[in-house]
C-alpha positions in Angstrom: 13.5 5.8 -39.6 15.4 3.6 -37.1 14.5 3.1 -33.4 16.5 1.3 -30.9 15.2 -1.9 -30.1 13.6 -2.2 -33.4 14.6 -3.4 -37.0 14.6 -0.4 -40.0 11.5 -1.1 -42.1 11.9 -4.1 -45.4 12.5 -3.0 -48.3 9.4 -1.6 -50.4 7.3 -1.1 -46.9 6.1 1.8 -45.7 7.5 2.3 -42.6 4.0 3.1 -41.0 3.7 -0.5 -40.9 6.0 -0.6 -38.0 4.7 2.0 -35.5 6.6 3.4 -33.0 5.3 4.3 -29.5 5.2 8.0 -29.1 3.6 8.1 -24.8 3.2 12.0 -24.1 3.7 13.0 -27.7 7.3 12.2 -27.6 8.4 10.9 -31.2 11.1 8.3 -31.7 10.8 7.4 -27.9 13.5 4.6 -27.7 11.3 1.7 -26.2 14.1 0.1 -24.3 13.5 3.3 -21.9 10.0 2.3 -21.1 9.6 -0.2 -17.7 7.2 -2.8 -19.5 7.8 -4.9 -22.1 7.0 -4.2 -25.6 7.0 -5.8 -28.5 5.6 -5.0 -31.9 5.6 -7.1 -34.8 4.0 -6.1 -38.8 1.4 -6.8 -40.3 2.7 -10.3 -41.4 3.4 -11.1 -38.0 7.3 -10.5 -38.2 8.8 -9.0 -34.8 10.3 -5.4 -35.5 10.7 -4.3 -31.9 11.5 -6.3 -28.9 12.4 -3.7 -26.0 15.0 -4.4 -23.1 12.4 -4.9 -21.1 11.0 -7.5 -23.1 13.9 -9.2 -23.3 14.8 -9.1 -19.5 11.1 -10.9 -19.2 11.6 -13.5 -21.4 14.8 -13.9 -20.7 15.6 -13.8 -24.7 18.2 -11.3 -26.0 16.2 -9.1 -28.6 18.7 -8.7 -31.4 17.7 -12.7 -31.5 13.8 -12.6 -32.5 13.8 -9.6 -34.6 12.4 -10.7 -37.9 11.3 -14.0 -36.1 7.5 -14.7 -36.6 5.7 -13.4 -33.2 4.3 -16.8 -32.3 7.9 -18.3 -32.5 9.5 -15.2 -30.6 7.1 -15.2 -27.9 5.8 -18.6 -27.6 2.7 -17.9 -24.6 0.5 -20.7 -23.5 -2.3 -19.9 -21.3 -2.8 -21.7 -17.8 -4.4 -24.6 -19.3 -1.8 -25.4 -21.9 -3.2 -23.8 -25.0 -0.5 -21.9 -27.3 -1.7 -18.2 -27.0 -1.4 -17.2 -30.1 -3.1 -19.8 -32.4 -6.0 -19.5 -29.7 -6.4 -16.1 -30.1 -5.4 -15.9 -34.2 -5.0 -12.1 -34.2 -4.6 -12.0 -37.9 -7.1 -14.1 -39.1 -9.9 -13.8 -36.2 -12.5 -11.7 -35.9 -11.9 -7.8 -37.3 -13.8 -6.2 -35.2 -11.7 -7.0 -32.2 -9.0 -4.2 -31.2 -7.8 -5.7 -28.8 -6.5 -8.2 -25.8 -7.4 -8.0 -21.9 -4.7 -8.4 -19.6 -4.3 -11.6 -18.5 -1.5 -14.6 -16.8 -0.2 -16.2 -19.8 2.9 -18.6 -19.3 6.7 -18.7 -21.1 8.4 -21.5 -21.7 9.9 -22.6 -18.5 6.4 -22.0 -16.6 6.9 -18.3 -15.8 3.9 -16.5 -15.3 3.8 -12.7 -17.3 0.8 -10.1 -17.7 0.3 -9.6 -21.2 -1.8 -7.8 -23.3 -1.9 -6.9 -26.6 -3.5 -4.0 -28.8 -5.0 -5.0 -33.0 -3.7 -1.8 -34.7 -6.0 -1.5 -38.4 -5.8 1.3 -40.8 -9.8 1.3 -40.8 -12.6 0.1 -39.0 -12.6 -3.8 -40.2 -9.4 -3.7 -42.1 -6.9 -5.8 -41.9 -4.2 -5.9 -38.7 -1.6 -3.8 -39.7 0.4 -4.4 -36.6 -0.2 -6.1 -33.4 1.6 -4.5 -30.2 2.0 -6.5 -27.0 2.7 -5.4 -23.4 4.5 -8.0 -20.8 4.7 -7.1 -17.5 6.5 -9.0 -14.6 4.1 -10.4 -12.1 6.9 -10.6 -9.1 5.0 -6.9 -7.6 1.3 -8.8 -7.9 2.1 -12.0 -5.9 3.8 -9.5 -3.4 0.8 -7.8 -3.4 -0.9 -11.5 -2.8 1.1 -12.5 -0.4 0.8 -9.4 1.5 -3.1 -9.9 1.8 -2.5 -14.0 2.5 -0.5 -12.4 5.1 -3.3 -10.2 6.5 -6.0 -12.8 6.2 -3.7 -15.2 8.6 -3.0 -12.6 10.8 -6.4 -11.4 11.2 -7.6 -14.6 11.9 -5.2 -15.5 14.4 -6.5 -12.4 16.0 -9.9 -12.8 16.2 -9.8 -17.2 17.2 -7.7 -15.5 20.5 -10.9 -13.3 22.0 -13.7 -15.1 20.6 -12.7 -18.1 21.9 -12.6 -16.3 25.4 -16.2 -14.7 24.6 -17.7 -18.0 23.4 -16.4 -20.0 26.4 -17.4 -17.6 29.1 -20.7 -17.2 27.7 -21.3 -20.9 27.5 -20.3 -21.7 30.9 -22.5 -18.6 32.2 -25.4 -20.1 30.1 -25.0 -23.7 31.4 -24.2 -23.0 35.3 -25.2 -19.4 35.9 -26.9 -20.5 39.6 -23.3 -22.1 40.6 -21.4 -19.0 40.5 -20.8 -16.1 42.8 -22.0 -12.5 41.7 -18.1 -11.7 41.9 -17.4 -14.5 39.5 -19.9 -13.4 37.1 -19.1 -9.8 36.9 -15.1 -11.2 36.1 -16.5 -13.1 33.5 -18.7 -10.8 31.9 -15.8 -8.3 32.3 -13.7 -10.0 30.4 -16.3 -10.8 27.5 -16.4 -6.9 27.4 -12.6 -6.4 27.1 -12.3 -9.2 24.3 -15.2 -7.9 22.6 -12.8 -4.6 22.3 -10.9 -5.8 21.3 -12.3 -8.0 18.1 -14.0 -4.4 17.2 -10.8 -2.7 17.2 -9.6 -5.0 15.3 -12.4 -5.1 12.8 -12.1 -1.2 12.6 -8.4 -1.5 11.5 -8.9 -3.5 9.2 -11.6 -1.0 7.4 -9.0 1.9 8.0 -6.8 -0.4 5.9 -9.6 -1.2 3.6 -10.0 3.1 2.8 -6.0 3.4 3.1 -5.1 1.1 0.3 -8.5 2.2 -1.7 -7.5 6.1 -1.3 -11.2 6.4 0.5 -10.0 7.4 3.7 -12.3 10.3 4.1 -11.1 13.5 6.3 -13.6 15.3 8.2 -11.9 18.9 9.1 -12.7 20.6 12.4 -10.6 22.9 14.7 -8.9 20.5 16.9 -7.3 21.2 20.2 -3.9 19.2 20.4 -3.1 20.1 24.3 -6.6 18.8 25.2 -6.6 15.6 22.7 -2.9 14.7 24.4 -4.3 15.6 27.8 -7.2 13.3 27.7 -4.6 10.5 26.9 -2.2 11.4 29.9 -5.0 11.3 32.1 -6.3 8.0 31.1 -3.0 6.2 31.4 -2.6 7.6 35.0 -6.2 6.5 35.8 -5.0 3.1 34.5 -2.2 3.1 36.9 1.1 4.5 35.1 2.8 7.4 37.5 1.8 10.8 36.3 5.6 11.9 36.4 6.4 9.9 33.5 4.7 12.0 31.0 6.0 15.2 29.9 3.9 17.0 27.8 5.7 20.3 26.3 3.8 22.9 24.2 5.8 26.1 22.1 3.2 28.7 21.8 1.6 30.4 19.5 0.4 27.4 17.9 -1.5 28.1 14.3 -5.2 27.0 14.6 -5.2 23.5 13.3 -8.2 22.2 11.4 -7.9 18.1 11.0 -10.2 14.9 11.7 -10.6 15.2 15.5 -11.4 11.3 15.6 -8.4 10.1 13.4 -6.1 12.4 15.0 -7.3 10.5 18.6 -6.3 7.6 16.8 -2.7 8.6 15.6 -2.2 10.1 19.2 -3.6 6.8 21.3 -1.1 4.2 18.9 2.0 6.8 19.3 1.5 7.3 22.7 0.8 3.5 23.5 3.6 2.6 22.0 6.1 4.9 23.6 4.4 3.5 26.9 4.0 0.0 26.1 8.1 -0.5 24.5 9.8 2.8 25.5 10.8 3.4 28.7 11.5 6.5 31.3 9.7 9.5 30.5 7.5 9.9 27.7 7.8 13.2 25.7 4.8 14.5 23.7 6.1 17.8 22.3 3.4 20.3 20.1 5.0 22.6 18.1 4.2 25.2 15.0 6.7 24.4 11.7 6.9 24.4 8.3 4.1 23.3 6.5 4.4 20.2 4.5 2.1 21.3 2.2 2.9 23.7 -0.5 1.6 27.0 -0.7 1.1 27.3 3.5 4.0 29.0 5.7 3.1 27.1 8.9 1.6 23.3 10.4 1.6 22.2 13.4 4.4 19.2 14.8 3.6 17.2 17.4 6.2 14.6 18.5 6.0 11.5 20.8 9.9 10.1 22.5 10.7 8.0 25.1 14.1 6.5 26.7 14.0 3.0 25.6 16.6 1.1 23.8 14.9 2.9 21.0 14.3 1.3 17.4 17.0 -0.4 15.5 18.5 1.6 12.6 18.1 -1.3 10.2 14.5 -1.7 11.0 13.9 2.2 10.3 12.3 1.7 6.5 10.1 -0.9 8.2 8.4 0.6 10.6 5.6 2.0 8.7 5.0 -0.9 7.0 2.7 -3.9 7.7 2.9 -6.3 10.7 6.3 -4.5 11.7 6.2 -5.0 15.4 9.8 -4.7 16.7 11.2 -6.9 19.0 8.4 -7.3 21.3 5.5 -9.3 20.0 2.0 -8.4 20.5 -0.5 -7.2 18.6 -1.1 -7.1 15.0 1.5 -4.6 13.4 -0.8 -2.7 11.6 -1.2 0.0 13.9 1.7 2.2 12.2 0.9 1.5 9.2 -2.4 3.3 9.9 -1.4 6.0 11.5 1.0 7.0 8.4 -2.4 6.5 6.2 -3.9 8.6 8.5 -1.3 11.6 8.5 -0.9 11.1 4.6 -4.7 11.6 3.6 -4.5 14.9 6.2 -2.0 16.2 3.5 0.9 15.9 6.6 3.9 13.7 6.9 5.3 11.1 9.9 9.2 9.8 10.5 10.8 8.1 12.6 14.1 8.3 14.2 16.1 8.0 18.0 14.9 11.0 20.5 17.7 12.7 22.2 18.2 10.3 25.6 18.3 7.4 23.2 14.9 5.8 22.6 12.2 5.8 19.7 11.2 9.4 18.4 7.9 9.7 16.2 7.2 13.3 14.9 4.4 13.7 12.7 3.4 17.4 10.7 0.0 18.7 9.8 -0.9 21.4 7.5 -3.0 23.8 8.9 -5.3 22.8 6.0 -8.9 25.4 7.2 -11.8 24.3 5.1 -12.1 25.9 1.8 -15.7 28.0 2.7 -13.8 29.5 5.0 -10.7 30.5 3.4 
């Protein structure tokens, strides 16, 4: 048997020596098809399959190590400068081990690769028949890293802003309370109020992020009423001042009875609108309307989406904006706001774009599935 990637079994071997990979029950799977790197080697520690993806890793063309003793065609030190392999003597240590965790082992040249590596014995004890080793880039972990480096700096420049504000109203409150003016006091103690808010909105995105990422975003389904949930919003934006003509809120009847998270949906609503009114401008449109489903299986959901007449959102920035700390051209808060509100929509079963409204500015139109409890289906 021959497999690409791999060498044909020596001469007087079995060729069960040399296993090949069958994932999903799929004999004579060529290797070089898999995304990881694999490599195999005998049970006298000869390589006899060294995948593309091995070879893109290591940067070492496979038809070159095939037949090459493992240690010398994948020479790994660990972090401290120990050669892998005669540390962890797979053929000669102890039998009952089966196996290697994953861990950050080093190439020549310093690169860093995830590798582990599986003892494959005929019987309990035996003797290693073959040994098969998984490398895997770590380019999508330190992305990963840097993304939460990212988050922990941004987080933190977020909360020195308001807690400086807290601590150094409080303390001159504390030290000279008699020396100020009721007026004065109720400023100051306002303000504490609006910065302490603020840190505990920021602490509760950061748990939304914590569940997103996780998948423990839990969804508590009730009937929710869109026209009122929008309403309330309109209402408080003209208390705070905005004119009541710039919102336009537009409803197609009949709309399916929607059953979603009542508080989560506030949420979504409260960051779409507030953005629309904080970079749009002219009139912001919140339209409700039934439409396909984007759940299989149901005929209807329920669209609602949010437009305004600003310069709108730059094509190029489109794939961004869901993402973290995207915050557009104007600065200002932390840029994780979208990125919860698609987590938010996702876990409802639903789905969010973005793209340019009609007069020209940012459109946001997210879909729900109608999605009724299952007792009462």
């Amino acid at each position: 048997m021959s497999v690409a990637g791999t060498s044909t079994a020596p001469e007087g071997r079995d060729e069960r020596d040399t296993p090949v990979p069958e994932p999903g029950g799929h004999r004579g799977l060529d290797p070089d098809r898999l995304p990881d790197g694999l490599v195999i080697a005998d049970g006298q520690g000869r390589v006899t399959c060294f995948n593309a993806a091995a070879g893109r890793i290591t940067g070492v063309p496979p038809a070159d190590v095939l037949g090459q003793p493992l240690e010398k065609a994948l020479p790994l030190e660990d972090l401290e400068g120990r050669r892998w392999w005669q540390l962890t003597d797979p053929y000669g240590g102890l039998a009952i081990r089966v196996r290697q965790p994953e861990r950050n082992l080093l190439l020549p040249g310093g690169r860093e690769v995830l590798v582990t590596a599986r003892y494959v014995r005929d019987e309990p004890l035996g003797p290693v028949r073959s040994v098969v080793v998984s490398l895997r880039d770590t380019e999508a972990r330190r992305r990963t890293e840097r993304s939460h480096a990212e988050l922990i700096a941004t987080v933190a420049h977020e909360l020195r802003s308001p807690l400086t504000s807290v601590k150094g109203f409080t303390a001159t409150l504390l030290a000279k309370w008699e020396r100020f003016t009721d007026d004065q006091k109720r400023l100051m103690l306002e303000t504490v109020d609006a910065d302490a808010d603020r840190v505990t909105r920021l602490i509760a995105e950061l748990l939304d992020i914590s569940r997103i990422d996780s998948g423990r975003l839990e969804v508590r389904r009730q009937p929710v009423d869109l026209k009122a949930a929008v309403s309330r919003h309109i209402q408080a934006y003209v208390a705070a001042g905005q004119p009541a003509e710039r919102f336009l809120l537009r409803i197609e009847q009949p709309l399916p009875a929607l059953w979603a998270d009542p508080d989560k949906i506030d949420q979504v609503l409260s960051n779409l609108i507030e953005n629309a009114v904080r970079h749009g401008e002219g009139t912001v449109t919140i339209g409700i309307t039934p439409s396909a489903s984007p759940r299989e299986g149901e005929e209807t959901g329920t669209s609602v989406t949010v437009s305004d007449e600003g310069p709108g959102i730059p094509e190029e920035s489109m794939n961004r904006v869901f993402t973290r700390f995207w915050r557009g051209s104007k600065r200002g808060g932390t840029g994780l706001g979208l990125y919860i509100v698609k987590g938010i929509v996702e876990a409802h079963g639903g789905t969010i774009t973005v793209g340019r409204a009609h007069r020209g500015g940012a459109e946001f139109r997210f879909t729900l599935p109608v999605a009724a409890p299952a007792y009462l289906a």
